[in-house]
C-alpha positions as CSV (number, residue, x, y, z in Angstrom):
1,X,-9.7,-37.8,-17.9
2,X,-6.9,-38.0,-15.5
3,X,-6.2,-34.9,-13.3
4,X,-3.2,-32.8,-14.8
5,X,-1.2,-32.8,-11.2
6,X,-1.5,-35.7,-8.5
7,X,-2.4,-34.6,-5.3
8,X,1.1,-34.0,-3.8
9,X,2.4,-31.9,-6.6
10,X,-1.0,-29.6,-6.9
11,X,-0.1,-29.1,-3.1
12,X,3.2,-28.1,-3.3
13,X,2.2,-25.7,-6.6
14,X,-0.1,-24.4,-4.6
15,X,2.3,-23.9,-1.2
16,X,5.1,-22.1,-3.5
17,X,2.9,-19.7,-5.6
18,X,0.5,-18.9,-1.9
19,X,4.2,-18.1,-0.4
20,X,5.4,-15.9,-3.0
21,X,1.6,-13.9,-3.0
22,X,2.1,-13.8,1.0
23,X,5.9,-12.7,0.4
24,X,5.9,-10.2,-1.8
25,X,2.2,-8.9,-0.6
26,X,3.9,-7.0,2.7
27,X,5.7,-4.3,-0.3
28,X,2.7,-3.6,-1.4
29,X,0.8,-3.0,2.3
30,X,3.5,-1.1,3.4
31,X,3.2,1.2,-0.3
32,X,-0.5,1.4,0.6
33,X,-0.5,2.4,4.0
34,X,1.8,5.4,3.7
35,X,-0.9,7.0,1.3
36,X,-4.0,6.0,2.3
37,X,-3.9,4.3,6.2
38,X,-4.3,1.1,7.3
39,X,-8.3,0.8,7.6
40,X,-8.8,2.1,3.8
41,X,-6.0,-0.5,2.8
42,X,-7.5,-3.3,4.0
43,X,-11.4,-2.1,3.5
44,X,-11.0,-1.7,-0.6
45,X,-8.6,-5.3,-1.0
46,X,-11.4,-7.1,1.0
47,X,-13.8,-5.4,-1.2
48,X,-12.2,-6.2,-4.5
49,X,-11.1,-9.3,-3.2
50,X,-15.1,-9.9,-2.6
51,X,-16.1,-8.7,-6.1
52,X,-13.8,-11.0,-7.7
53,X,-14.3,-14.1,-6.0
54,X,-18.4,-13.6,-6.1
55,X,-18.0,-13.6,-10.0
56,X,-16.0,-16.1,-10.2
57,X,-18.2,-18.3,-8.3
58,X,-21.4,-17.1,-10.4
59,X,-19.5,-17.7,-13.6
60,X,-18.7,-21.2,-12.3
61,X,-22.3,-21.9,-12.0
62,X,-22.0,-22.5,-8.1
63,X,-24.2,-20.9,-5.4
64,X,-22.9,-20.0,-1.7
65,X,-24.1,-22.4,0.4
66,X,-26.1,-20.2,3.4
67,X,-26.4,-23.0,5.9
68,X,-26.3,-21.5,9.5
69,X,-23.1,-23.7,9.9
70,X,-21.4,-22.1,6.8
71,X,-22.6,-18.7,8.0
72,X,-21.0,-18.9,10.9
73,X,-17.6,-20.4,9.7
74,X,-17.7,-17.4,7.1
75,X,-17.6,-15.0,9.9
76,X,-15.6,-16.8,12.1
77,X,-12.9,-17.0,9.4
78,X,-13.5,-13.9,8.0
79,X,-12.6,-12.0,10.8
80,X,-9.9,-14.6,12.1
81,X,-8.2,-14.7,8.6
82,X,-8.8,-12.3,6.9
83,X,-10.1,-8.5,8.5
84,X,-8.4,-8.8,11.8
85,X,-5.0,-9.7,10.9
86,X,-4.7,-7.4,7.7
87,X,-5.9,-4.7,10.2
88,X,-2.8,-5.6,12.5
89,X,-0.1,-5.9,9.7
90,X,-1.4,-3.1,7.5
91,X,-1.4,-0.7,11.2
92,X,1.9,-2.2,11.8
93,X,3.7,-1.4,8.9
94,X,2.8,2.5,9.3
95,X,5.6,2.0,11.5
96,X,8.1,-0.7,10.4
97,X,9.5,-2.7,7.7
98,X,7.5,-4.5,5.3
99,X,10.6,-7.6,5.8
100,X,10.6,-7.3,9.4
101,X,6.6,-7.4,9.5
102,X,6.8,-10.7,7.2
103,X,9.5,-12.0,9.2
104,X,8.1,-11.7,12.3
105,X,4.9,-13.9,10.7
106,X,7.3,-16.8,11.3
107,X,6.5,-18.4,14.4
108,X,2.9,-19.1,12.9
109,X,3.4,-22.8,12.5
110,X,4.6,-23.6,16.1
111,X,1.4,-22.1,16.9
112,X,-0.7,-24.4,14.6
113,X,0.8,-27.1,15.3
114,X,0.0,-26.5,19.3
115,X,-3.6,-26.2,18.1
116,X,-3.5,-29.0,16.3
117,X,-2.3,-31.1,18.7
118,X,-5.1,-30.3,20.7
119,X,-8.0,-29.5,18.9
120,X,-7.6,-31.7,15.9
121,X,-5.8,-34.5,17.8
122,X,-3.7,-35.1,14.7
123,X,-0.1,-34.0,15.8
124,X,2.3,-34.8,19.2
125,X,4.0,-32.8,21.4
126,X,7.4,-34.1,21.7
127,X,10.9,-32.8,23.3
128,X,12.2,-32.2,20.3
129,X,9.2,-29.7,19.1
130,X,9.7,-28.4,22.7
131,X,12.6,-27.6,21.7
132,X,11.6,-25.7,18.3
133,X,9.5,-23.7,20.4
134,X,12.4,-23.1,22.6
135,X,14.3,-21.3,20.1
136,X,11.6,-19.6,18.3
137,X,11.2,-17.7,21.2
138,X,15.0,-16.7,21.4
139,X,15.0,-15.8,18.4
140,X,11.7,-13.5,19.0
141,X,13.9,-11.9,21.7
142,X,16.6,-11.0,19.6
143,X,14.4,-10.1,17.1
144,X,12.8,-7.4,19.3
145,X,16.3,-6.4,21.0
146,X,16.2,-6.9,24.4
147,X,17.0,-3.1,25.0
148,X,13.2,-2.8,23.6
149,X,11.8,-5.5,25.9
150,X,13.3,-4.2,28.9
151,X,12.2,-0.2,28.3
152,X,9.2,-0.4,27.1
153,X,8.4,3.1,27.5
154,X,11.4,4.3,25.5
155,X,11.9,5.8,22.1
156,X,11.3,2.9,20.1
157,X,7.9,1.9,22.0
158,X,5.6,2.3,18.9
159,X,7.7,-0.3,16.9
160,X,8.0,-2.3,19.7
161,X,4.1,-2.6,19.6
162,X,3.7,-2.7,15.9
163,X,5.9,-5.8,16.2
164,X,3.6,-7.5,18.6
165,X,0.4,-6.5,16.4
166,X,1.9,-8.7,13.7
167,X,2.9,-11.8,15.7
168,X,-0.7,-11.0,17.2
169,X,-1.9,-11.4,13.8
170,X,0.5,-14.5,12.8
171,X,-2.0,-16.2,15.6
172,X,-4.7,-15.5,14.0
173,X,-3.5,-17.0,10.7
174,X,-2.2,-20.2,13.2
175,X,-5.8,-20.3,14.9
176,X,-7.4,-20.1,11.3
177,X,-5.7,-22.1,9.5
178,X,-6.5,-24.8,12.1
179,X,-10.5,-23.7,12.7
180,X,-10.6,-23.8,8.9
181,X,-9.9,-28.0,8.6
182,X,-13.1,-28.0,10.7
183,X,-15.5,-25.9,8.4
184,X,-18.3,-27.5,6.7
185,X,-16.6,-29.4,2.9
186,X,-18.3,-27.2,0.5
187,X,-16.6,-26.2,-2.9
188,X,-13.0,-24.0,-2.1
189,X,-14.4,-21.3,-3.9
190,X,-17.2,-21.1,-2.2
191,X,-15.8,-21.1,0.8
192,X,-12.9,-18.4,0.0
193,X,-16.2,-16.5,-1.6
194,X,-17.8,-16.7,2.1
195,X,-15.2,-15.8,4.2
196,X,-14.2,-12.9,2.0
197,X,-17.6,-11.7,2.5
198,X,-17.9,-12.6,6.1
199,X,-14.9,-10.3,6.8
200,X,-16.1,-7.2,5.1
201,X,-18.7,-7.3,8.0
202,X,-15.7,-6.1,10.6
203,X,-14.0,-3.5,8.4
204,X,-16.6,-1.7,6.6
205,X,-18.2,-0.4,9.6
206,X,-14.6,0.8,10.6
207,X,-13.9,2.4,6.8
208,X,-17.2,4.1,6.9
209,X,-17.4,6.1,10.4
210,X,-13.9,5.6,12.1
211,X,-11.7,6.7,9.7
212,X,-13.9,7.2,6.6
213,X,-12.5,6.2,2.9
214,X,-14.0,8.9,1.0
215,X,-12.0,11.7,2.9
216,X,-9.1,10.0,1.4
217,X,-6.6,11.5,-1.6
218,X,-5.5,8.2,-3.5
219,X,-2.3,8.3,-5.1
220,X,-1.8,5.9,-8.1
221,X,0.8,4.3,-6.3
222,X,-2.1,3.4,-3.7
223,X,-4.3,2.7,-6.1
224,X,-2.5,0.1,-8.0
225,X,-1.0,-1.2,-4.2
226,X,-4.5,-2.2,-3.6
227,X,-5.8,-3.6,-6.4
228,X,-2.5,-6.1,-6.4
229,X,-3.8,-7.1,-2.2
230,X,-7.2,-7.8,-3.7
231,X,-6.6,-9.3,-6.7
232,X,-4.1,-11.9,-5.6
233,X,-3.2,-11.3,-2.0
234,X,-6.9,-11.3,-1.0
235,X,-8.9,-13.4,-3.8
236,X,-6.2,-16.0,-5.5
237,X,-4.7,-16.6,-2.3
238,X,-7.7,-17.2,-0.3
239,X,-8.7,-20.3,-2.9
240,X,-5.0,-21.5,-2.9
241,X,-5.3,-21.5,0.7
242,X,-8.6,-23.1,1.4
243,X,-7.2,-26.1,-1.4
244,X,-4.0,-26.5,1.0
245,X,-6.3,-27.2,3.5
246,X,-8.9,-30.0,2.0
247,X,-5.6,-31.2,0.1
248,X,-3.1,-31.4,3.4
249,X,-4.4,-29.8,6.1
250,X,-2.9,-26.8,8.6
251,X,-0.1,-28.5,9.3
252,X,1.2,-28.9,5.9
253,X,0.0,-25.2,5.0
254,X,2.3,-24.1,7.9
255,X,5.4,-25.0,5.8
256,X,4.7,-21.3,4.1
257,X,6.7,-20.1,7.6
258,X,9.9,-21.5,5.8
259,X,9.3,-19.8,2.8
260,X,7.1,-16.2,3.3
261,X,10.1,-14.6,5.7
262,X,12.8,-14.6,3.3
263,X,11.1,-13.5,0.7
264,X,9.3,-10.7,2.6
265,X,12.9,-9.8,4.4
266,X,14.8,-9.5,1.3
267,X,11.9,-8.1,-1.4
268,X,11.4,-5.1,1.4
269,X,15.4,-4.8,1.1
270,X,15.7,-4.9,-3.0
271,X,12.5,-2.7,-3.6
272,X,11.6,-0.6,-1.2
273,X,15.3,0.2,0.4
274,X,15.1,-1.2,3.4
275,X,18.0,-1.7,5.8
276,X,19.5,-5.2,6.6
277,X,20.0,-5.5,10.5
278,X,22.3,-8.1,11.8
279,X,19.6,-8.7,14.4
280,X,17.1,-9.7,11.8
281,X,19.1,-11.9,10.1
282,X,19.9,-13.9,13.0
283,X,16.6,-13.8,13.8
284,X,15.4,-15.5,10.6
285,X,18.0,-18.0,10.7
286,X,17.0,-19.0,14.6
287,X,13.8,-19.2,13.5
288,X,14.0,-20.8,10.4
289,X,16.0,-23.3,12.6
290,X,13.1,-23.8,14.7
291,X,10.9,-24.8,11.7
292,X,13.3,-26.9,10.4
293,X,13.6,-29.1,13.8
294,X,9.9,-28.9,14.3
295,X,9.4,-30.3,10.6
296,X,11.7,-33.1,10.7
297,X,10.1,-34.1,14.2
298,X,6.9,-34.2,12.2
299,X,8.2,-36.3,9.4
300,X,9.8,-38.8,12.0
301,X,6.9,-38.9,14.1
302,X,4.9,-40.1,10.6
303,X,7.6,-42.8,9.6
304,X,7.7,-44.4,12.5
């Protein structure tokens, strides 16, 4: 029986619907965190995220491989992909936009493709993605508002730092994603199954004694906030994104940079209210530019 997509199309079905997940995912963080706090948020979508996935892999008939390799790549990725950066965003957006938290996720493929270069050896650094790089960080700056980067200590100071916890957690996604084409080849659902539950080992601690669940009202806007994150921003997205991977590796999955801002920018704008700032817009379209020019170097660098 022939396969119902070919590789390339199941790759790009998989890119789109992972990209509008991710996109429309920071409304629901920010709708979360306003009730119930950061560490709560991303405590109870890692734990339903878990649930599901571990079902799912029983019902499939698969076991998770416990190798000492796995085990550690569970961790490793679990806290690189999954607890740490949902931490950063979901503390982030206590304090700014849900678009300008998913916008500022951008730059994450410049970074994998730096770590590709040099820990998979499967991409060059060339002028032109130089120059990418080059205006990715421009656009950072105007992004920020250089009145913000040159008083730090001003009024704006706490959004000034939530800002860097998310491009602090688009690295982690960058150094995941390219950590993750070097984890043992067991079944994606396995290995979505193993990270989810490698990650829980960083937050529970934190949603038990640092800033404990159970004191917690939950609204039912919270309630149904969080179950959204763990049923497809936590568990369908993690096996979408572990496919991307075996199918077309970090590079490829990278291309969700082109596609996640926008969508987060302008979802935060039509459902939750949120202002359009001239400096935002620019921003995206500097750093869409970026992509753009460090994707088309790619491509060339293939053809030739």
């Amino acid at each position: 029986m022939k396969p119902l997509f070919k590789p390339d199309l199941l790759s790009w079905l998989c890119l789109v619907t992972l990209a509008l997940i991710w996109g429309v995912n920071f409304i629901f963080i920010k709708i979360s965190v306003e009730d119930v706090g950061p560490t709560t948020n991303v405590f109870f979508r890692l734990l339903l995220g878990s649930i599901i996935l571990s079902i799912y892999l029983r019902s499939t008939g698969s076991k998770l491989p416990l190798a000492k390799t796995n085990l550690l790549f569970y961790t490793v990725l679990g806290f690189l992909g999954l607890a740490l950066p949902f931490f950063l965003i979901s503390s982030a957006e206590v304090y700014i936009d849900s678009g300008l938290a998913g916008l500022l996720m951008s730059p994450m493929p410049l970074l994998t493709l730096g770590l590709s270069a040099l820990i998979l050896k499967d991409e060059v650094i060339n002028k032109t993605k130089i120059l990418a790089f080059v205006v990715a960080f421009f656009g950072l700056i105007v992004l920020f508002g250089p009145e913000n980067l040159l008083t730090l200590g001003g009024s704006n100071k706490i959004e000034f730092i939530s800002q860097i916890l998310v491009l602090i957690a688009a690295c982690c996604y960058g150094t995941n994603a390219v950590l993750s084409k070097l984890a043992p080849k067991i079944d994606v659902v396995a290995m979505a199954t193993g990270v989810c539950l490698g990650s829980l080992l960083f937050i529970t601690p934190l949603a038990l004694f640092y800033d404990p669940f159970f004191k917690i009202d939950f609204t039912n806007e919270a309630i149904i906030a969080i179950v959204i994150q763990g049923v497809f921003g936590t568990a369908i997205a993690n096996i979408l994104f572990f496919k991307i991977i075996e199918l077309k590796g970090p590079v490829f999955l990278s291309l969700l940079n082109f596609m996640i801002p926008p969508i987060a920018f302008f979802t935060g704008v039509l459902f939750l209210n949120e202002e359009i700032k001239i400096n935002a817009l620019l921003a995206l379209a500097m750093i869409l530019g970026a992509l753009y020019i460090n994707y088309r170097s790619s491509r060339t660098n293939k053809i030739n």
